[in-house]
N, C-alpha and C positions, 0 to 999 in steps of 0.2 A: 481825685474826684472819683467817687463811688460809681455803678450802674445805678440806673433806674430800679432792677431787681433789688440791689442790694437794701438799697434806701427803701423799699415796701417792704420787704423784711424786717427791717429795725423801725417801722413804725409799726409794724403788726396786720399791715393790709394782708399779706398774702404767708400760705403757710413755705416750710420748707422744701415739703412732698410737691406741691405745685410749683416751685420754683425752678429744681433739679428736670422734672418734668419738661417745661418749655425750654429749659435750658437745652436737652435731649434732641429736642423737636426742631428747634434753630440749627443745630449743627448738623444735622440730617438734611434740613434744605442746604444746608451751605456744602456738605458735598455733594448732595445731587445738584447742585448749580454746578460746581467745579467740573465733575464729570461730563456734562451737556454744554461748559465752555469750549470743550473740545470741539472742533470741527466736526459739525456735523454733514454727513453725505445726504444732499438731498437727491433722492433716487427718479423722482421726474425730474429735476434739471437735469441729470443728467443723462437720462433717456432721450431728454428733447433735444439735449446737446449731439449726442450720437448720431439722430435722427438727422441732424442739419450737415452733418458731418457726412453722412451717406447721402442724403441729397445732393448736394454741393459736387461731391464723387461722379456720383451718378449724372449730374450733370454736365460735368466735366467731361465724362465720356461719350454723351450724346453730341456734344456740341463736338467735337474731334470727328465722330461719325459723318455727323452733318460736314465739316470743313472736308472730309475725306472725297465725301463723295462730289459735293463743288466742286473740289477740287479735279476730282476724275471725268466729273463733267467739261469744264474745261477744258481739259486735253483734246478730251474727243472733239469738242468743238475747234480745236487750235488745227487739230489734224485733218477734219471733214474742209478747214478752208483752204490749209495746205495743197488736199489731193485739188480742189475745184479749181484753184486760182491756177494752178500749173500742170495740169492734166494737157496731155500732147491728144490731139484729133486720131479717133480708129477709124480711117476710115479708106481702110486696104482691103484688098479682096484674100489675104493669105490669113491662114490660121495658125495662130501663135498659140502653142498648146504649153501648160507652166502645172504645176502641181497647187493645188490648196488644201494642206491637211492632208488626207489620206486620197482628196479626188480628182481628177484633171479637168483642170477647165480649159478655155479657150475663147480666146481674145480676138477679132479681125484688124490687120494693123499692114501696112506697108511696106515694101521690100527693106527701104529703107529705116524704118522702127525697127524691125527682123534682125540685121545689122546691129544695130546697137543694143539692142535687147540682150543680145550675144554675145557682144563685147563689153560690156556690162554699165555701157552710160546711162541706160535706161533702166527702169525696174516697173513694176507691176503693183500698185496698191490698192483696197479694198476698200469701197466707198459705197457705203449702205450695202444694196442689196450687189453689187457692179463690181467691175475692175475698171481703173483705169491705168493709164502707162503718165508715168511721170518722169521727170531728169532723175538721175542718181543723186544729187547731192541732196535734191525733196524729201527725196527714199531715205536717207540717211537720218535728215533733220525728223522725219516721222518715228525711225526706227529709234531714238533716242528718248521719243515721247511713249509710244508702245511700238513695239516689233510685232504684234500679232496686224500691226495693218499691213504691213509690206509682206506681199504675199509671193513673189520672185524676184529674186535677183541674184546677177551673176557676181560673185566679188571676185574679182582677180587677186591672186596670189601668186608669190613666187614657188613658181613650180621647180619643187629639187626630184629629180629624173635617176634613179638608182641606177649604177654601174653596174649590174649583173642584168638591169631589166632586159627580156627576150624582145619587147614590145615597144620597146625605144624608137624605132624606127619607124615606126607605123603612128602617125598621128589623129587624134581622135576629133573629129566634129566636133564643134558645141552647138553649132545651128541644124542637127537634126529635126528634119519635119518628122512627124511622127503620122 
C-alpha cells in the first residue's frame, strides 16, 4: 500500500517539487519532536521545588530553636522548684561569706549550717536575685541540670599529703570567718 503522497502523484493532483517539499517539512517536525521528547527541565518547578526544600530546612531549624529553648526553660524551672522546695531557713546571726564569680557574698546562717557548709553537706544555690543553702545531694541533682546555679560548695576529696611537704603538720581551717 502506497502513501497518500504517492497516490496524488500518479493521479496528477500534486506536482513533484511540492511533494519532496512537505516531504522536508515532516521530517524536520519529526526531529524537532524527537529532540523536545527528551526531558525537558522545567526551571520553575524546579525553583519552586528548591524553595520548599529551604523552607522545610529552615524550618526545621526554627522548630529545634523553639524545642531548645523549652527545653532550657524547663530546666530552669525544674531547678527554681528544686532550690524552693528544699531550701534550709537563714536565720542565724553569723555570716557565712562564699565567692560568686569574681565577688563575695554573704549569706546569714546558724552555727550549725556553718558546720556543714564546711564540711560539705550543705552548699549554697542561687535563686533569682538570692542565695539560698540547700542539702548537698539538692546541690548535686541541680549541678547536673546547670552548675552555674550552685554557687558554693565544699566537695570533699581524698587528700594525698606529699612526703617532703614542710606544712604537713600544721593543718588548715576550712571554716574561716573572714
Amino acid at each position: 500500500m502506497s502513501s497518500l503522497q504517492d497516490q496524488l502523484l500518479k493521479a496528477g493532483l500534486i506536482d513533484a517539487k511540492k511533494a519532496k517539499q512537505t516531504k522536508k517539512e515532516k521530517a524536520k517536525q519529526a526531529k524537532g519532536q524527537r529532540k523536545s521528547a527528551q526531558p525537558h527541565i522545567d526551571e520553575t518547578k524546579e525553583a519552586a521545588k528548591r524553595a520548599l526544600a529551604e523552607k522545610a530546612e529552615r524550618d526545621r531549624q526554627l522548630n529545634a530553636e523553639r524545642d531548645a529553648l523549652a527545653q532550657q526553660k524547663a530546666i530552669q524551672a525544674q531547678i527554681k522548684q528544686l532550690i524552693s522546695l528544699n531550701k534550709l531557713p537563714k536565720d542565724g546571726d553569723i555570716a557565712y561569706n562564699f565567692k560568686d564569680g569574681t565577688t563575695i557574698k554573704k549569706v546569714h546562717v546558724s552555727q550549725k549550717l556553718v558546720d556543714q557548709l564546711s564540711r560539705g553537706q550543705l552548699a549554697i544555690a542561687k535563686l533569682d536575685n538570692g542565695y539560698e543553702v540547700v542539702p548537698a545531694v539538692v546541690a548535686e541533682k541541680i549541678a547536673m541540670r546547670d552548675a552555674s546555679f550552685v554557687v558554693a560548695q565544699i566537695v570533699k576529696t581524698a587528700e594525698v599529703e606529699a612526703e617532703d611537704d614542710p606544712y604537713a603538720d600544721y593543718a588548715i581551717p576550712d571554716d574561716l570567718m573572714w
